[in-house]
N, C-alpha and C positions, 0 to 999 in steps of 0.2 A: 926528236921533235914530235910529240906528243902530247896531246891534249881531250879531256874528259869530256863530253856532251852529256849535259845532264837529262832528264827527262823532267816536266814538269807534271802537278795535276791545276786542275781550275778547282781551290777552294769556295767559289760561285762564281755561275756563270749568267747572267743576266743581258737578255734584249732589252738595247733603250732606242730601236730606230733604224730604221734603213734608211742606205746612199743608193739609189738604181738599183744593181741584182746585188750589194752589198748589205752584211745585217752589220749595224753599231752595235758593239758590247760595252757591259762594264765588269767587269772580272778582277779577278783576284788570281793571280800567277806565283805557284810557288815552286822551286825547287827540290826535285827528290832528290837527294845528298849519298843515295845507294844504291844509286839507278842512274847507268849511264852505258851508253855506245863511246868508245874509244879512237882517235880519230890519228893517226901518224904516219908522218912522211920520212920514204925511204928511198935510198936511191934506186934507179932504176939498171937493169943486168945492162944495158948500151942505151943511148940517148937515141929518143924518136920525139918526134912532133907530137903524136898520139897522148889525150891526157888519159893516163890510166887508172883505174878508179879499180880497186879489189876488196871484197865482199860480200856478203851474204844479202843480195835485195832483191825483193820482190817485183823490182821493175828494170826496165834500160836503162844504160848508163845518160842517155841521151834524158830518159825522164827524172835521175836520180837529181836529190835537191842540191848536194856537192856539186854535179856537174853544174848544174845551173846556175850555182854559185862563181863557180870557177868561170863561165859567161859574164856572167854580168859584173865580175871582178874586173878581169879584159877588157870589157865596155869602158867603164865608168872611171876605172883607174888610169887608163891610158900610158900605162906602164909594162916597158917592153920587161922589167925583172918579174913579171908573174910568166909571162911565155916562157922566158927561158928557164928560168926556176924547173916549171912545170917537165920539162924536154929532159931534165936529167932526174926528178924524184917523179916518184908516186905517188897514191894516196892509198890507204891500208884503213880500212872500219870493221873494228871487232861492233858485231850487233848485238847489243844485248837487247833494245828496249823495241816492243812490238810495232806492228805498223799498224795504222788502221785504228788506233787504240786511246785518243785523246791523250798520249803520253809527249806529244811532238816532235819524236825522236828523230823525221826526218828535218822538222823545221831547228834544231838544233844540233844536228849534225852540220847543219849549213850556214848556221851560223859561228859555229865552232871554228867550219875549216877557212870563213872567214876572219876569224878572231887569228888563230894558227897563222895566216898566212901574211896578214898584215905586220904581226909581229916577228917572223921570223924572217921577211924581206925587207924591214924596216922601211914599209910605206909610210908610216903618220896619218895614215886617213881617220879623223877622228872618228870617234864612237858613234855622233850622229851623223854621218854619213856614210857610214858604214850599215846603220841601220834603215836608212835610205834606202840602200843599194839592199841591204837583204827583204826589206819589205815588200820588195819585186818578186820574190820567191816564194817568198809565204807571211801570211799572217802573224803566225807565230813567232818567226825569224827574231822580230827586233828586241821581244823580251829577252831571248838569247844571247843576243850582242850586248848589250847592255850587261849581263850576267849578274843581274842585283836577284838576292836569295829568295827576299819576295814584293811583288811589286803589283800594282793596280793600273789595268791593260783597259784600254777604251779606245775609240774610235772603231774602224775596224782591224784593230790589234797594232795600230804605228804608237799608240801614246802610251810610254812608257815609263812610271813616276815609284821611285820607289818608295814600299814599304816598311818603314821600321820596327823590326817585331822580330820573336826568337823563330828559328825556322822550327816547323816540325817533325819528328819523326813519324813518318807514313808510311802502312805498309798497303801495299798493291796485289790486286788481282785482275787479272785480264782474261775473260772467257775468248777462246777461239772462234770470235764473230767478229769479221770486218765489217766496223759502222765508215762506211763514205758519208764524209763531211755533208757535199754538196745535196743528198738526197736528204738527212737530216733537215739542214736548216732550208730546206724547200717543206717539208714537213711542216718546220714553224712556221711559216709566210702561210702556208693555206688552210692550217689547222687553228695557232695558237696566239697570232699576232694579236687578237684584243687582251691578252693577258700580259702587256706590256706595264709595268709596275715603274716610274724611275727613281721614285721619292726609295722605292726600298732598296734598288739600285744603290743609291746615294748613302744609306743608309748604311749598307754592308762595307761599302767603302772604305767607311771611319772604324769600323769594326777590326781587333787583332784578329787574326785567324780560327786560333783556340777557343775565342769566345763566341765565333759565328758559328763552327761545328757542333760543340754542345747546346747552343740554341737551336736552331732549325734543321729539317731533315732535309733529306736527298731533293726531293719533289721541288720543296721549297727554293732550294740554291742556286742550282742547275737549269735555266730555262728548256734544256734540249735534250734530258732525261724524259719525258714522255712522247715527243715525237720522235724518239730514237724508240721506244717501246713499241709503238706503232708500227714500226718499220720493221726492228726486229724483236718479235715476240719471244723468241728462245731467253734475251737479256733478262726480265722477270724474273727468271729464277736465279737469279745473283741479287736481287734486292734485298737486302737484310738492315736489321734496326743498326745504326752508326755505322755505314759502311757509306758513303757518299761517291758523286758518279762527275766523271772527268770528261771535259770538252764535248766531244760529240761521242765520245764512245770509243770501246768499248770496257775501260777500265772502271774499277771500283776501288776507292779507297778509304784509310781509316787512321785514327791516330793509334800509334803502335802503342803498345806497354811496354817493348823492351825499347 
């Protein structure tokens, strides 16, 4: 019982608007096809209550997005087969994909072991309420559940509409700088908000991927590539011509040649 979480990049990421302390996007989510955290359940050495969660994270199990997910499964589901499932397996995450990194690795782990868990205790909670339930975790969660290769993300990351286009080959780099989301787009609220654009929003929208990349640079795409600059000034020296910059940070990407 095993299953891939992929990592994503935002081919653009554009503000059209804030809800309260939320920012509206309109983005472009796509699939990295060679980049992923590996997510499987195994049984456990004697059954306990305890859900056990093994791997390499940078935080508590109590703050890990799997855990969280596994909560608000229990909530929402009201299904005594996820307790007990859980009392005799575990959960096992090989890490590949960085934290901190605009890659979503943890918002699609959690989505994953949503996806994993639904299918292998054959709950039938469909796709969108599934995605419900994981948009309580994170933003990012529902493009995951969904698992479309690439798709056009709005609201603040629940509206999930796919789109049809070849995925691309991307390759990635990630400097060892944790960008935190929440000081980022506090950055755009008190720096950047009159540079709200929606018409190009809209614009990018209708656009395949490949043809957004060779058109316009990083600056351009990315609403949250300069007040990430702001914040951290070390990033700058990873800015290069056709190298394009993911979510909040701290990845760069590009379309491969191999």
């Amino acid at each position: 019982m095993t299953i891939k979480a992929f990592a994503k990049v935002n081919i653009f990421l554009k503000i059209v608007g804030t809800k309260e302390n939320y920012h509206l996007i309109s983005s472009r989510f796509m699939r990295v096809t060679n980049f992923y955290d590996t997510i499987e359940f195994e049984k456990k050495e004697s059954k306990s209550d305890d859900f056990l969660l093994l791997g390499e994270f940078g935080c508590t199990t109590e703050q890990n997005t799997i855990f969280k997910a596994y909560k608000a499964l229990l909530k929402e589901s009201k299904s005594e087969k996820v307790k007990t499932f859980f009392k005799e397996y575990q959960v096992r995450v090989t890490k590949k994909i960085p934290e901190f990194a605009g890659l979503g690795g943890g918002s699609s782990d959690a989505a994953s072991f949503l996806n994993l868990t639904n299918d292998v205790l054959g709950l039938n909670i469909k796709k969108d309420e599934l995605s419900h339930i994981g948009s309580k975790i994170g933003a990012d969660v529902p493009f995951f559940i969904y698992n479309y290769p690439s798709a056009n993300v709005s609201g603040i990351g629940e509206i999930v509409e796919p789109f049809e286009e070849k995925v691309l080959h991307l390759e990635t780099i990630t400097p060892k700088i944790k960008c935190f989301t929440a000081k980022v787009y506090q950055k755009y609220r008190e720096s950047y908000m009159k540079n709200i654009d929606i018409d190009f929003a809209k614009e990018l929208s209708n656009k395949n991927s490949k043809n957004i990349l060779e058109t316009y640079d990083a600056s351009r795409l990315n609403d949250l590539l300069e007040p990430c600059f702001d914040i951290y000034d070390e990033l700058k020296d990873y800015k290069k011509k056709n190298w394009f910059f993911s979510g909040s940070g701290s990845t760069f990407f590009r379309i491969s040649d191999g």
